[in-house]
NUTOR-674130 format. One record per residue (C-alpha): chain; x, y, z; residue in one letter. Coordinates in steps of 0.25 Angstrom, whole numbers. Example, Ala and Ser with C-alpha at 12.3 -4.5 7.8 and 13.67 -1.06 7.14 Angstrom:
@ch A; east 49; north -18; up 31; aa a;
@ch A; east 55; north -4; up 29; aa s;
This chain:
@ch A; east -36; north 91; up 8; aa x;
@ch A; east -34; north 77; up 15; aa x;
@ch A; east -19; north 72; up 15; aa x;
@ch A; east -17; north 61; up 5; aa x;
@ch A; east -17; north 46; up 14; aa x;
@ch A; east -6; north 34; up 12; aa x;
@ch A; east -16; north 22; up 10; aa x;
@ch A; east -10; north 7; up 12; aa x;
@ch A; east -19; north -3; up 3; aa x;
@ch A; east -14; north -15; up 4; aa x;
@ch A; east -19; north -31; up 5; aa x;
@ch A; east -14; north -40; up 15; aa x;
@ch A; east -15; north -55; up 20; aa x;
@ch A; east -21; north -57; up 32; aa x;
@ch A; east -9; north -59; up 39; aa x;
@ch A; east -4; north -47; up 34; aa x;
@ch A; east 5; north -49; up 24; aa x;
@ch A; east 5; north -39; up 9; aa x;
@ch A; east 14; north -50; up 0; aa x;
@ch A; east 20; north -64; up 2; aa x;
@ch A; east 36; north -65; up 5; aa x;
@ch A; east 36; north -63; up -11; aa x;
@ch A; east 29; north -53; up -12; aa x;
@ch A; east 15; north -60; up -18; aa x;
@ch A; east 3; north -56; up -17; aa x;
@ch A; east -4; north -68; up -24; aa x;
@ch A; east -13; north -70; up -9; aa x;
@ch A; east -19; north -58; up -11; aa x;
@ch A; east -26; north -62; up -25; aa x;
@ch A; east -29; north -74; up -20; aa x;
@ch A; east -40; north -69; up -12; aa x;
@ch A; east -55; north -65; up -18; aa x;
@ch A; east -57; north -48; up -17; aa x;
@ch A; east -67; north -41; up -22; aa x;
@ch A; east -65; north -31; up -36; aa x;
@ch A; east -50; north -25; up -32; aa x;
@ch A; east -53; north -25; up -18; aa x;
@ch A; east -53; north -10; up -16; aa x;
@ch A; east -42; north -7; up -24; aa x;
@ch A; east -48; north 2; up -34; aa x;
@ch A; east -55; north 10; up -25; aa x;
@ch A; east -42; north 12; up -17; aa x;
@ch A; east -35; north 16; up -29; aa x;
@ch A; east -43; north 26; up -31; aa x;
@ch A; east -40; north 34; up -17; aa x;
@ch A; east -25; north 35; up -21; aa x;
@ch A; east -16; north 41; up -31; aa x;
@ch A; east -3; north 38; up -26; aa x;
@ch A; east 5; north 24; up -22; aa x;
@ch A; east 16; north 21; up -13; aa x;
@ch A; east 24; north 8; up -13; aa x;
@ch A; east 36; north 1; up -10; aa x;
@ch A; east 49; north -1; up -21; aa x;
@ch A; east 47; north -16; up -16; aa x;
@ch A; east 31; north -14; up -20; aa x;
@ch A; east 34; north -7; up -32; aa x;
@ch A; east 42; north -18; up -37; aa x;
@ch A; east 33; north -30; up -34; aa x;
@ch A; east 22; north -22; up -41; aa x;
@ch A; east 30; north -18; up -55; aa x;
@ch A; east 33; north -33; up -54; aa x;
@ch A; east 19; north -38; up -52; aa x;
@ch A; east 12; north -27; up -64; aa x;
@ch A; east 24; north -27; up -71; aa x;
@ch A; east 21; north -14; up -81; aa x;
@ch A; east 8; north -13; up -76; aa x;
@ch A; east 9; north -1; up -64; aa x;
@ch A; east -3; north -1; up -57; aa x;
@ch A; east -1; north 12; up -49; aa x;
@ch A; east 0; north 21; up -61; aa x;
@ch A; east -12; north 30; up -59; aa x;
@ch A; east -6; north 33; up -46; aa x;
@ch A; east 6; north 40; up -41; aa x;
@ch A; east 16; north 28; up -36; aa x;
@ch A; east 28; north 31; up -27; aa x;
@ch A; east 36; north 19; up -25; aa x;
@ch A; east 46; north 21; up -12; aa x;
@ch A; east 59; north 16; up -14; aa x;
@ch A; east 72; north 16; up -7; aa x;
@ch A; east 80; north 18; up -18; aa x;
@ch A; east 78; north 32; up -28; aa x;
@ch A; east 72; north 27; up -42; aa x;
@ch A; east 67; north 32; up -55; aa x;
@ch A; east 51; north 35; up -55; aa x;
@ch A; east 46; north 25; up -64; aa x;
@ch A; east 34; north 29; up -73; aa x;
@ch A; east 21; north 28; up -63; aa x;
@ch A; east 32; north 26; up -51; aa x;
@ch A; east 40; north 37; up -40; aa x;
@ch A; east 48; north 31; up -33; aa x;
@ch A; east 51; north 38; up -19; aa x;
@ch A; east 65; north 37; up -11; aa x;
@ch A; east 61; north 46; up -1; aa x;
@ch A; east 57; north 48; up 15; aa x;
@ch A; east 43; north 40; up 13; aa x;
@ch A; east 36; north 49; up 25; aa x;
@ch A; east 39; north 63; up 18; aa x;
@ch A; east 38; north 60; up 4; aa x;
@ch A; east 24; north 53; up 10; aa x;
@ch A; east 19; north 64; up 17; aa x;
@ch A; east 21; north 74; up 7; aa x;
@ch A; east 13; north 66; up -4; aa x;
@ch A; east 2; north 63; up 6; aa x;
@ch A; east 1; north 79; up 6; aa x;
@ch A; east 0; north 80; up -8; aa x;
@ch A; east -14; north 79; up -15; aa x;
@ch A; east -18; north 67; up -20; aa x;
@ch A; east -25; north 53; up -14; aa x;
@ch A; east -21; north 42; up -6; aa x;
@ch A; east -7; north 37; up -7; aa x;
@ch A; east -7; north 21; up -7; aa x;
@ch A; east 3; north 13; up 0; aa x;
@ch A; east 4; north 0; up -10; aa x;
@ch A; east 15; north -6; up -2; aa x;
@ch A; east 25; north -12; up 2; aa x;
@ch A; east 27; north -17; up 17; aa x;
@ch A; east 40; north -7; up 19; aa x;
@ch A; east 33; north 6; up 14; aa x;
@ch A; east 21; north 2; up 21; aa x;
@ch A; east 28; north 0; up 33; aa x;
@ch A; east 37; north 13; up 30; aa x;
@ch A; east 22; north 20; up 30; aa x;
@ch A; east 16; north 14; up 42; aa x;
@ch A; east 29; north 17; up 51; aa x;
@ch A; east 27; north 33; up 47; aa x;
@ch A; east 13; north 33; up 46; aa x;
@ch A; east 11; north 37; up 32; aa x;
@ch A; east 0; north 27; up 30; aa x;
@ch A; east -15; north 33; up 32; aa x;
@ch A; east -24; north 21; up 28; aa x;
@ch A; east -24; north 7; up 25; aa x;
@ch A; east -32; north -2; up 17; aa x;
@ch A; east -28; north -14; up 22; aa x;
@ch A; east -35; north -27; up 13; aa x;
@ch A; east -34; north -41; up 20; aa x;
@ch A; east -31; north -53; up 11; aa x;
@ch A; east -37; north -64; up 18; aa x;
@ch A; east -24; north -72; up 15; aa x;
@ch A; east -15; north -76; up 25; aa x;
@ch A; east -1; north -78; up 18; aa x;
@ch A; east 9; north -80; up 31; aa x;
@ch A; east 21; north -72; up 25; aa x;
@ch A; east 25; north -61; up 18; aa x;
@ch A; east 25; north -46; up 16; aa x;
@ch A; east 18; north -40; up 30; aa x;
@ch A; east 8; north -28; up 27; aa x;
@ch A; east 14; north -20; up 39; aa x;
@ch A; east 29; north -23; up 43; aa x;
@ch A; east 32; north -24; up 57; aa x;
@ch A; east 38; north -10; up 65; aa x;
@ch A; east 38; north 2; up 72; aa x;
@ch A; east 25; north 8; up 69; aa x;
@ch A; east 11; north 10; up 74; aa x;
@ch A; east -2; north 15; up 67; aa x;
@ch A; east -16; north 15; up 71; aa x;
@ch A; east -27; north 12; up 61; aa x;
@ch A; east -43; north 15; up 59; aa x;
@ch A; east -51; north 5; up 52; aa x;
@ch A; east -57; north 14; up 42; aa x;
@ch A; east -64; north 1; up 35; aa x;
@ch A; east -66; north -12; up 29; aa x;
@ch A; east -68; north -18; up 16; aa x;
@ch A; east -70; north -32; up 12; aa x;
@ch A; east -67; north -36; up -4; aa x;
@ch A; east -70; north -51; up -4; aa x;
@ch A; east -60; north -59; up 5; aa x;
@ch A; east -51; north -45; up 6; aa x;
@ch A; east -54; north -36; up 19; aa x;
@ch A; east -49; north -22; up 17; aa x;
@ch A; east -46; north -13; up 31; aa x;
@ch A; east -46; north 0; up 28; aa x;
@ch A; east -38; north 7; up 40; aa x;
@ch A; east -34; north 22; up 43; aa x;
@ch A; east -21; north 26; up 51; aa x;
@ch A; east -23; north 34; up 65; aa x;
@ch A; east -16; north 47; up 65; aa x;
């Protein structure tokens, strides 16, 4: 049996940024796809969610009572211990064991839905195994950077390419 991947699916404008300053994403809908652009299909390879307290936040504020992950299992990581909500755990524990331990367990892929300081967090200890980078053909000059400058390194391998419309979706593999 195959290990379980952490997946990053994310859009981004050209220059590379996943929100504005304050957090919109209104240049992202602002650009002509095709269907959901993939995200269906996506969806159906993965049964778990990971995401930041800052993400999980700017998401209960923008569906209000309306979870959108709750046919999946959703960990939300947090630096401070709360109470599990009903479609929600929240984890405030060592990111790379608690990680490696549920990639071991059977199941699909695990998707990374943000934000910059887990993804960075991810990145640094190479927990992340593929990326399905979409490119918004947007350029907004400021905001929230897909991947946070620092001290890390990984290697890639273009595993395909994908056009919906105006998007362009990368589909990349990370060396071992």
């Amino acid at each position: 049996m195959s290990q379980r991947k952490v997946v990053l699916f994310i859009a981004q404008s050209l220059d590379g940024y996943i929100a504005t300053k304050d957090d919109s994403l209104d240049w992202l809908f602002n650009v002509e796809g095709e269907g959901d652009n993939g995200y269906s299909e996506f969806l159906a390879t993965i049964d778990t969610v990971f995401m930041g307290k800052r993400t999980y936040d700017w998401l209960m504020e923008e569906v209000k009572d309306d979870f959108p992950y709750k046919d999946q299992q959703c960990y939300v990581f947090t630096r401070n211990p709360l109470e599990n909500k009903e479609f929600v755990t929240f984890i405030n524990e060592d990111i790379v064991k608690f990680t490696s331990k549920l990639k071991k367990e059977q199941g699909k892929n695990i998707w990374m839905v943000g934000g910059g300081d887990l993804l960075h967090t991810f990145l640094k200890e190479k927990l992340m195994d593929e990326l399905y980078l979409t490119i918004v053909p947007t350029i907004i000059g400021d905001g929230i950077p897909l991947f946070k400058e620092g001290d890390y390194h990984l290697d890639l391998t273009l595993k395909g390419t994908r056009t919906f419309n105006q998007f362009v979706e990368l589909h990349y593999v990370v060396k071992i």
